[in-house]
C-alpha positions in Angstrom: 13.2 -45.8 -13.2 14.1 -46.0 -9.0 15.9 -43.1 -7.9 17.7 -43.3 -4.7 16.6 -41.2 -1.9 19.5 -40.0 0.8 18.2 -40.9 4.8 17.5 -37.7 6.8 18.0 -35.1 7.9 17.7 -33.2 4.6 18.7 -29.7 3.4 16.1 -26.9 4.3 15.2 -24.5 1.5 17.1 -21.0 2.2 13.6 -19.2 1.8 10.2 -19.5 3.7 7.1 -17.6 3.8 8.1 -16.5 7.4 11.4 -15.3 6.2 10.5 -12.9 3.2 7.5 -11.6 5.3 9.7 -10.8 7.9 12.4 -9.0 5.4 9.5 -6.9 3.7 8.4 -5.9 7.4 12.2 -5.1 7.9 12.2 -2.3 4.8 9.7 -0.7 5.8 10.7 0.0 9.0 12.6 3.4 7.6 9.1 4.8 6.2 7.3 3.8 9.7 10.1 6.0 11.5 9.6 9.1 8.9 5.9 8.8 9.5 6.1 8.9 13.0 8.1 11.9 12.8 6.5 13.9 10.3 2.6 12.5 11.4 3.0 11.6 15.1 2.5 8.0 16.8 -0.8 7.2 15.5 0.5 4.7 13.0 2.3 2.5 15.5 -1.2 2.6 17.5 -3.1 1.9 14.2 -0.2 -0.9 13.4 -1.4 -2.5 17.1 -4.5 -2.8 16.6 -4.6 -3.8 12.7 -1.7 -6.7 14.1 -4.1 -7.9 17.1 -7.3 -7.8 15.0 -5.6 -9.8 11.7 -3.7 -12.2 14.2 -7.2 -12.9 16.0 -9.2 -13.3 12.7 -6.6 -15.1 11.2 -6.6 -17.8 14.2 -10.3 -17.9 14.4 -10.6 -18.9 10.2 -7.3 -21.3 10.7 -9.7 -23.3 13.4 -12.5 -23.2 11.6 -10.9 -24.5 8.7 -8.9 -27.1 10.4 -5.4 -26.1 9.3 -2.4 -26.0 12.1 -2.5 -22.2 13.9 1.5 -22.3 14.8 2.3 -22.9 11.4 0.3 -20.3 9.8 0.2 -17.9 12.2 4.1 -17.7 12.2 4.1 -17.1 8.7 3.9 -13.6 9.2 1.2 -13.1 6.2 -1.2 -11.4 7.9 0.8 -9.4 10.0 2.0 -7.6 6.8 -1.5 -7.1 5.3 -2.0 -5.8 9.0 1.2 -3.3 8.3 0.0 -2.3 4.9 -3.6 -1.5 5.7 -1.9 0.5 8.9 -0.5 2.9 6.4 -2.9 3.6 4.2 -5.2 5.0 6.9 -5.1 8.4 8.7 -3.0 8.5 11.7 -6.1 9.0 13.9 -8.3 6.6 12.1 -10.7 5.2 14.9 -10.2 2.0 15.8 -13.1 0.2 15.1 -12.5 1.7 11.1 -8.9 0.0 11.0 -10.5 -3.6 12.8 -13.0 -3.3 10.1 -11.0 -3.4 7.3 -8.3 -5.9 9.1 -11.0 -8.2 9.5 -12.4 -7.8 5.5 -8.8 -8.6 4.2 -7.8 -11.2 6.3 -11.4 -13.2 6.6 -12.9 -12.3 2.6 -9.6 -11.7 0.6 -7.8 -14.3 1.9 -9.2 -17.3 3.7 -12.6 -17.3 1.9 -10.7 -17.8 -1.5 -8.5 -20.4 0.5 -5.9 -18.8 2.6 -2.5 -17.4 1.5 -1.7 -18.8 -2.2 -5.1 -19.1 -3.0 -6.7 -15.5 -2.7 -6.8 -13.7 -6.0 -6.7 -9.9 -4.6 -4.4 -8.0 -2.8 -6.5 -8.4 1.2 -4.3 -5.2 2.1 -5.7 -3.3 -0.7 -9.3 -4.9 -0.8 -9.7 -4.2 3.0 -8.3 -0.3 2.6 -11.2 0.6 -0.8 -13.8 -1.2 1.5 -12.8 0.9 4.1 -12.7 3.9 1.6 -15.9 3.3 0.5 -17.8 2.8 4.2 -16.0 5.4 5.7 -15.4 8.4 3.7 -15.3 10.9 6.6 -12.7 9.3 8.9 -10.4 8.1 5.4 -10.3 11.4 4.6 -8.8 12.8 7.8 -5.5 13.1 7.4 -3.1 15.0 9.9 -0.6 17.7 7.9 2.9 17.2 8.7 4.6 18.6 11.7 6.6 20.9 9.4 7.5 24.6 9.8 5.2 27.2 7.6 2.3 24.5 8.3 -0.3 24.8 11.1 -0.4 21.6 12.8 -1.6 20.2 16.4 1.2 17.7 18.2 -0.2 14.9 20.1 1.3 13.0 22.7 1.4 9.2 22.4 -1.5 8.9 25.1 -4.0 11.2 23.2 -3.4 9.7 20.5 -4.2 6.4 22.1 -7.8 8.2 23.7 -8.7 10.0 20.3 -8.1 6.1 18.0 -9.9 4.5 21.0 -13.0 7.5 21.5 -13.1 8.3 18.0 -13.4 12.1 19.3 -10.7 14.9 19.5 -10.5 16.8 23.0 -13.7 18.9 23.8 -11.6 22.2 22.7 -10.2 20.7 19.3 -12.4 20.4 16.3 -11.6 18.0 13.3 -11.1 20.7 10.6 -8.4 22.3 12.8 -6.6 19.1 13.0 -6.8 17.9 9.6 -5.6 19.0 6.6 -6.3 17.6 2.8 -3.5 15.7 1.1 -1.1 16.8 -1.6 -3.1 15.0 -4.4 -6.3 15.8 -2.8 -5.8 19.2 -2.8 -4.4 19.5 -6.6 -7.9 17.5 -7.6 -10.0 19.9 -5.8 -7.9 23.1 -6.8 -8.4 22.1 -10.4 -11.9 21.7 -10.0 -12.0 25.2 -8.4 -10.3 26.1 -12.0 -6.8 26.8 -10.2 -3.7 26.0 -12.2 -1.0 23.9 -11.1 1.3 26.6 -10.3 -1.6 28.0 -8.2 -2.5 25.5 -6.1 1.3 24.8 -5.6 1.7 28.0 -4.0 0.6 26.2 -0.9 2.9 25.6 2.0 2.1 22.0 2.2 3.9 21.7 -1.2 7.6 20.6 -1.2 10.1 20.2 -4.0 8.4 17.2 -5.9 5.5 16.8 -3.9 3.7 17.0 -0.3 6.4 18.3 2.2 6.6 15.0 4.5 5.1 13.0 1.7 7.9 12.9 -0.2 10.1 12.1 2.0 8.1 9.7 3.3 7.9 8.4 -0.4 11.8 8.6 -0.3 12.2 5.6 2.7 9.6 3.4 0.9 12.1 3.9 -1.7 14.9 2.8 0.6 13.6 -0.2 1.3 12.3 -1.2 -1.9 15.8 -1.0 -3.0 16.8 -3.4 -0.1 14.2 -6.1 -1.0 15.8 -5.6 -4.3 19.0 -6.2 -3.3 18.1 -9.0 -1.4 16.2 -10.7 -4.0 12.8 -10.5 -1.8 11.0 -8.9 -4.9 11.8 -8.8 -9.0 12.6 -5.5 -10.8 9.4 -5.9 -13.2 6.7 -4.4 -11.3 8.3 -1.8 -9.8 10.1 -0.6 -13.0 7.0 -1.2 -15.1 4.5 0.9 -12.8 6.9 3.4 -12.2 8.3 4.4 -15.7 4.4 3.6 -17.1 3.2 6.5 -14.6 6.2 8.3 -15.5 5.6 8.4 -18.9 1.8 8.7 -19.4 1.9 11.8 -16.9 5.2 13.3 -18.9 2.8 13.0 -22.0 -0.2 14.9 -19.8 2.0 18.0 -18.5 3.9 18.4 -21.5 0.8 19.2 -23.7 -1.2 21.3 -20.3 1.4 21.9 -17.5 -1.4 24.1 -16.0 -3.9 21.7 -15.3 -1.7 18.6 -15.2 1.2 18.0 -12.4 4.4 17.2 -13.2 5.7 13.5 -13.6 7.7 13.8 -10.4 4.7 14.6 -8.5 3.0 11.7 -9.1 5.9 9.8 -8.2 6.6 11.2 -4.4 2.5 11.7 -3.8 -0.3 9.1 -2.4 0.7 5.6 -2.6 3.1 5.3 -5.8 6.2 4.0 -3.8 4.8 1.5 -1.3 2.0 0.2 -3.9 5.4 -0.3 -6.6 7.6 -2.1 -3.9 5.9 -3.7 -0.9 1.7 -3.4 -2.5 2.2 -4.4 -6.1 4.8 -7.3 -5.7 2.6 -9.1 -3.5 3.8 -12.9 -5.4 0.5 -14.2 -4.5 -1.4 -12.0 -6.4 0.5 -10.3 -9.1 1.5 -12.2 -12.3 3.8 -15.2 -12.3 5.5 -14.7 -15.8 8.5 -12.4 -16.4 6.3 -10.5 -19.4 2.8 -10.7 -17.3 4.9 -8.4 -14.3 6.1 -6.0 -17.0 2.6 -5.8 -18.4 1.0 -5.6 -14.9 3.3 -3.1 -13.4 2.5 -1.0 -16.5 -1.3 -1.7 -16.4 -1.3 -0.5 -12.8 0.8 2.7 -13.9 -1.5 3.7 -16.4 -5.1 3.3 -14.4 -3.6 5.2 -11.3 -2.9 7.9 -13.8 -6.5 7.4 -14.8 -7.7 7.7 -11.7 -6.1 10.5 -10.1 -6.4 12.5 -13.2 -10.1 11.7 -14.3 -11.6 9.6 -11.1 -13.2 10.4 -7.9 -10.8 9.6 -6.0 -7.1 11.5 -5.5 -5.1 8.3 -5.7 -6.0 5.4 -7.6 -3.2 3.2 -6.7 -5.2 0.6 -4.5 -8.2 0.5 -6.8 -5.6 -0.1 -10.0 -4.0 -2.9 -8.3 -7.2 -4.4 -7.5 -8.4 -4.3 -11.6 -5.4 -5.9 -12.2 -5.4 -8.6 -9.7 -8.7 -9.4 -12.1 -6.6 -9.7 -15.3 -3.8 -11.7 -13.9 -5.0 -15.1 -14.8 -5.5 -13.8 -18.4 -2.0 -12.2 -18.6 -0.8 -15.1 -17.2 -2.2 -17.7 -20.2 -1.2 -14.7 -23.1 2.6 -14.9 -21.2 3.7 -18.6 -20.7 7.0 -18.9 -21.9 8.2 -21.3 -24.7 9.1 -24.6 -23.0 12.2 -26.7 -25.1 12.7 -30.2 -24.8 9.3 -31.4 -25.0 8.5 -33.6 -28.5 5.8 -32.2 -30.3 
């Protein structure tokens, strides 16, 4: 059977790669402005350089692989894994830490699996635990936010720019009066030191749910989840799967030890939990594809950053779970097809 075909020009889809990268960078401008304010401008020099570095990897792999660089560079894919990576590293990561991992995501978790629709991990998260793991010192030094009740040192945009660029502090500074441990890195080693939970929450840095500054910081990855939401960027699944799944295995937890376990809500406004359920975890490349694979990988990510925090060596666990279950999305994928009608048997 012919069917007829209409002359040009045709309709253009209403959606494109460019466009949904662009609206996820859009909602999460709100949580760049709060972490300005609460950790200083070293995020939107980390976000400079991470941009540069993935632009200039990106254009270097899209020539040697033949493929168009206006096209894909326009796209705006690696400009978000540049954004992402930008936030999970400490404010005054040096910059040669932040290219590193840029260049591992954009280079080894994408292209060398076959560029954006191809790469089975999340290069964001993959770049950030190679980083984790090469660089333990500088990923662990986080500024404390420029609260009241908290010591803290304020830097103006130009150090900031000379300590990411040196790698050093001024000659009268040293790093341990600069940095300060996180919310969940501090209950982890508190409870090693056999402190309870009220104990170690006796700590200024401690707010109503969780860090002071991390939770609201939490609360504007929020807002803008909520507006890819509403805009139909991203699906409920994930983010309502890893949430309540985190929710409800660390419910369980403090309910039978509330001295050694935090609360639920903690784990919800610490680490990583809001951007990895809205902007991290919904990546469409690399998450499941069926409506029942994104409930059971939202959940599976949940539950193993539970794991982790609670029982790993690391404080947060939410890049390493999303990472395991980038491996089992293939497999929940198959177990999750949905029943096709109208086919004869």
């Amino acid at each position: 059977m012919k069917f007829q075909h209409a002359p040009a020009p045709h309709l253009t889809p209403p959606n494109s790669v460019a466009l949904v990268m662009r609206q996820v960078l859009m909602a999460l401008i709100p949580a760049t402005i709060a972490h300005v304010w609460f950790f200083g401008p070293g995020l939107l020099v980390n976000m400079l350089i991470a941009c540069t570095v993935a632009l200039a990897s990106e254009a270097i792999m899209l020539h040697l692989r033949g493929r168009p660089l206006r096209k894909y560079l326009g796209d705006y894919s690696a400009v978000l894994a540049a954004v992402l990576l930008a936030f999970a590293v400490p404010p005054l990561t040096p910059w040669w830490v932040t290219a590193t991992g840029v260049v591992f995501a954009i280079v080894f978790a994408k292209h060398l699996f076959g560029g954006l629709g191809h790469n089975p991990f999340n290069p964001a998260m993959a770049g950030y635990v190679v980083l984790l793991v090469s660089f333990p010192a500088q990923m662990t030094a986080w500024l404390p936010p420029a609260i009241d009740q908290i010591a803290h040192v304020d830097f103006s945009l130009w150090q900031t720019i000379a300590i990411i660029l040196s790698g050093e502090l001024p000659a009268t500074i040293g790093w341990d009066a600069v940095t300060s441990a996180t919310p969940l890195d501090r209950v982890k080693t508190g409870l090693g030191l056999m402190q309870t939970i009220g104990e170690i929450r006796q700590n200024p840095l401690f707010g109503d749910f969780g860090g002071r500054g991390w939770e609201w910081l939490a609360n504007w990855f929020a807002v803008g989840g909520f507006w890819l939401l509403y805009k139909g960027v991203i699906r409920w699944h994930i983010p309502v799967s890893m949430i309540a799944s985190l929710l409800l295995i660390a419910t369980v937890a403090y309910m039978l030890d509330p001295g050694s376990h935090a609360s639920p809500l903690f784990h919800l406004f610490s680490g990583a939990t809001m951007i990895g359920a809205f902007f991290i975890a919904t990546d469409p490349v690399s998450a499941a594809t069926t409506d029942k694979g994104r409930l059971i990988y939202g959940a599976g990510i949940g539950l193993l950053t539970y794991a982790i925090r609670a029982w790993g060596g690391y404080p947060d666990g939410v890049a390493f779970a999303v990472l395991l279950m980038n491996m089992a999305v293939p497999l929940i994928d198959r177990l999750t097809v949905p029943r096709v009608y109208g086919h004869e048997s």
